[in-house]
N, C-alpha and C positions, 0 to 999 in steps of 0.2 A: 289027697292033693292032686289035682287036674295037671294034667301035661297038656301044655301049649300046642295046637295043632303046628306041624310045620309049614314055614311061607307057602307063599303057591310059585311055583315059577312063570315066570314068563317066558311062554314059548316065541325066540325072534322070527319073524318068516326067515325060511329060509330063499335066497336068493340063487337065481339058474347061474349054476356054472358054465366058464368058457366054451366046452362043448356044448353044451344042450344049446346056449345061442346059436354057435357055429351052427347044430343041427335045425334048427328053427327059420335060419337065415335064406331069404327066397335069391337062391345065386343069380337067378335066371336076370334078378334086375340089374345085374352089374356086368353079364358077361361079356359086352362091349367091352368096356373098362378096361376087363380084364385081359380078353383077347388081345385088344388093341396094344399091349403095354406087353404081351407074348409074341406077340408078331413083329412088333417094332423093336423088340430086344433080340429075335431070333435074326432077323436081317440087316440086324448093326452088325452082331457078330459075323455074320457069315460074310457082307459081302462090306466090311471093315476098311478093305481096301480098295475100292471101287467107287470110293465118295459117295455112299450112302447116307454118312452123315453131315456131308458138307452145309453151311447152308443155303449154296444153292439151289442143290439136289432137295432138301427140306422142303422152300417155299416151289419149286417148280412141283411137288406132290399140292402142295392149295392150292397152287393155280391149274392144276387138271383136274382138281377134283371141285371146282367152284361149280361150275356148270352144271355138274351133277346132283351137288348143295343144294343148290337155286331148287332145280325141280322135285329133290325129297321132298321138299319142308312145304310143298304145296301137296305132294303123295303122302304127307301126313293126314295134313286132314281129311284127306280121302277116305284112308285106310283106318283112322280113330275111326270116322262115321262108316264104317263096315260097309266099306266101297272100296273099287277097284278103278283105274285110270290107264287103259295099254293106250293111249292113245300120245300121252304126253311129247315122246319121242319126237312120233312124227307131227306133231302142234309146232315143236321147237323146227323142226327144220320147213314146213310150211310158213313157220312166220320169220325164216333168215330170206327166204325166198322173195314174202313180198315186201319187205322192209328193204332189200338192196334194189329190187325193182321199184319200189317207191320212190327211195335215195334219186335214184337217174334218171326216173321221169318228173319229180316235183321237189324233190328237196330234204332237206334234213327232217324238219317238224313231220310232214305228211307220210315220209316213209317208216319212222318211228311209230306213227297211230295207224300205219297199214298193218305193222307188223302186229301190234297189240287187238288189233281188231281180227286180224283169224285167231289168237288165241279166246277172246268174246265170242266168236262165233260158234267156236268147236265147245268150247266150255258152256255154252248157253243150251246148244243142240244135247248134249251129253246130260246135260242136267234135265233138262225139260224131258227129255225119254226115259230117262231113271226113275224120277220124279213124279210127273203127270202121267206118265203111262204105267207107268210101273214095271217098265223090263228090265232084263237085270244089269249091272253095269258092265260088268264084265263083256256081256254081249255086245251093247253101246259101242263101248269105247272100243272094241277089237274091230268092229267094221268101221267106226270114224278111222282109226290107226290106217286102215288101207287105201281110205277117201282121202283124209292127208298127203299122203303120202304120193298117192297116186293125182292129185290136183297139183303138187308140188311141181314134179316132173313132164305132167302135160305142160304148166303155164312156162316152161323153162326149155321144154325140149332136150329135158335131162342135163344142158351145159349151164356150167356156175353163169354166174350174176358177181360179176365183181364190182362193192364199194370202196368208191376213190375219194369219199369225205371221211377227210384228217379226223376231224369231231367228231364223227360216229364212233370212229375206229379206237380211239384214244377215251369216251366215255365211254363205251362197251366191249373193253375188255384189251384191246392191246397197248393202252398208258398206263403209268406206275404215277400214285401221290406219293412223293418222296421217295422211299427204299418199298414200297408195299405196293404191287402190283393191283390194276385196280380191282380185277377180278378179284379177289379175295376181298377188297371191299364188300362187293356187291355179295357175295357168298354171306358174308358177316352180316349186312345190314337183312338179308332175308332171315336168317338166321335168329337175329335180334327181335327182329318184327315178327317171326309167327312163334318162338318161345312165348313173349310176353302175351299174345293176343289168344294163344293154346291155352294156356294154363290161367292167363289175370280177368280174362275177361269171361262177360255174360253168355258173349258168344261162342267162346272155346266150350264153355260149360256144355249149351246146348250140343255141342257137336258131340263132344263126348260120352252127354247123355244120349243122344239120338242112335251112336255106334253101342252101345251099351245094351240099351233094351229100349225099342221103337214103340211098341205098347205103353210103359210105363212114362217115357217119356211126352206122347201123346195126351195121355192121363195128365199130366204137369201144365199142361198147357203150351207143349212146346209145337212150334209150326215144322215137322221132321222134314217135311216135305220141301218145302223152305231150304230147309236146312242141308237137305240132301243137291238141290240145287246149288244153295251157293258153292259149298267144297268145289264139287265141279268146275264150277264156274272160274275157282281160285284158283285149281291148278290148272286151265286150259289157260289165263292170263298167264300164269307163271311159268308154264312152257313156252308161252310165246316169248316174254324176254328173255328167257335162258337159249329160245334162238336167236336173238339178239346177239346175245353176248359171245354166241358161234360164228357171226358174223362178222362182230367186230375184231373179235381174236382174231379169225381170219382171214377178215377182209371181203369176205363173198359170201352170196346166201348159195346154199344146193339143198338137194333134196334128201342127202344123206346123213345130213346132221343130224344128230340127236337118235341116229339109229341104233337099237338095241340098250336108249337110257332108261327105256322103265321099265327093265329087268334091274339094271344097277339101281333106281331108284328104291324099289319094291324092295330090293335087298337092303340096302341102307336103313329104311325105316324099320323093316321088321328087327334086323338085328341090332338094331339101334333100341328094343325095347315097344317099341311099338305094338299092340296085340292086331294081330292080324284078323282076327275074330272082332274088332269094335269096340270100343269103350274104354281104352285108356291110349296114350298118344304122350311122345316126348321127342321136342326140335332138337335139343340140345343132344340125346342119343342117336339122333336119325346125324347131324351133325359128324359122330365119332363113326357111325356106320359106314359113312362116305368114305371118311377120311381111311377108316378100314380096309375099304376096298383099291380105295385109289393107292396105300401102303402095300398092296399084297399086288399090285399092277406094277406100278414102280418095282418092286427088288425082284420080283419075274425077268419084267426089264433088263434089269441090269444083270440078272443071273444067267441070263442069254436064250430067254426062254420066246419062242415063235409066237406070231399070236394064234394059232390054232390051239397050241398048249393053255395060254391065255382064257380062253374063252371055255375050256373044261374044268381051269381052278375056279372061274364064274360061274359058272352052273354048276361047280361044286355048293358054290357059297350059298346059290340060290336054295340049294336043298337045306344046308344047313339053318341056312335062315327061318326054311318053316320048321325044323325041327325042333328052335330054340321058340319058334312064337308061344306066347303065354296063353292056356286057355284059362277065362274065366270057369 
């Protein structure tokens, strides 16, 4: 009499346990997030009574950290295409300079296109020597940084430029739509526009490809060269209105503006997720990066800290920022 072999069983996969995710999980993508929500929880509590959390004190952190927004999110696509931009800073305060001197010599319209047109210029010159010459950018942009800067102060004789149109001042940066300051508009709408155009489009793709690997991208058919130019190009515009927006806040172009923002910007993006290396890029971290820093400025602030202190927790940050960048 035969015995029935017994069933077979079936073996279920097994499934990774809580930890082994945990351990698998790349923290590096979230440490914005994370810090961000450590940092804003550490200087509720502390300075609790100091109106840290008011919301006044709340929206006056958007509105000093818009400026700095504005110019990330153009140091993004620099920094995805494994580029570099010191120059932005002084772009923005070259272009408050001749946008108020536009303002008083010809009007509202011409001194708005003076100001956009030194950020085309610097952004065109930066790209074309990156680009067609092939030197590095870093290089580039460190000597435009001191031509700016130092064209700024010539054309002014180092004294502001005050503008005295209402309608500059109140569309760039010192009017409120409703209870929302407009700076923060403007922060949002950049914001809005290179998220979607980073990541939705044909031409975020190439960028990223280009920051990624310049060979294989080449191989695809992509123009890197092109490519390396426009970024450029993007952020030398977009430091020009982000001096704009220096001017309108308040009220005068100098040559000072925007001194020392692309260290803040550099930092934004990197710890915002960014690879400082090329090939991946995110607006919406570069966004919280801002917001980061412009958090750890504010409760400084109020904690009664100098700004010489100031300026050592920021080059603290800068370090920490390339420590957290992602290598591929």
């Amino acid at each position: 009499m035969s015995k029935t072999a017994p069933a077979a069983t079936i073996e279920s996969p097994i499934s990774p346990s809580f930890g082994e995710k945990l351990r698998k999980l790349d923290w590096r993508r979230y440490v914005i997030y994370i810090g961000f929500v450590v940092v804003f929880a550490f200087f509720a509590i502390l300075l609790h009574d100091q109106g840290f959390l008011s919301a006044v004190n709340l929206l006056n952190i958007f509105r000093q950290t818009a400026t700095i927004t504005v110019i990330a999110v153009g140091m993004t696509y620099v920094i995805s295409c494994a580029e570099i931009d010191l120059s932005v800073g002084s772009t923005a305060g070259l272009s408050s300079v001749a946008t108020a001197m536009g303002i008083s010599q010809w009007g509202l319209v011409p001194g708005i296109l003076a100001g956009l047109a030194m950020g085309v210029i610097v952004g065109a010159i930066n790209g074309g020597l990156v680009s067609l010459l092939g030197i590095p950018s870093f290089l580039v942009t460190l000597g435009m940084m001191g031509i700016a800067v130092g064209a700024a102060q010539w054309a002014t004789a180092s004294a502001p430029q005050p503008i005295l149109d209402d309608t500059f001042n109140t569309l760039f940066g010192s009017g409120n739509i409703g209870p929302i300051p407009g700076l923060v508009l403007w922060s949002a709408l950049f914001v809005a526009v290179g998220a979607v155009v980073l990541s939705r489009t044909k031409f975020g793709r190439q960028v990223l490809a280009t920051g990624g690997n310049r060979t294989a991208a080449d191989f695809t058919g992509i123009n890197t060269k092109r490519i390396k130019f426009q970024v450029l190009l993007i952020s030398g515009i977009v430091a020009s209105i982000a001096g704009m927006l220096y001017a309108g806040r308040l009220q005068s172009g100098r040559f000072q503006w925007g001194t020392g923002d692309e260290l803040s910007a550099i930092a934004a993006v990197i710890l915002g997720g960014t690879s400082l290396f090329g090939g991946s890029g995110t607006v919406i971290g570069t966004l919280f990066g801002s917001l980061l820093i412009g958090l750890i400025n504010n409760g400084l602030i109020l904690a009664g800290l100098d700004s010489s202190q100031q300026q050592v927790v920021r080059g603290a940050i800068i370090i920490l920022a390339v420590a957290l960048a992602r290598k591929k």
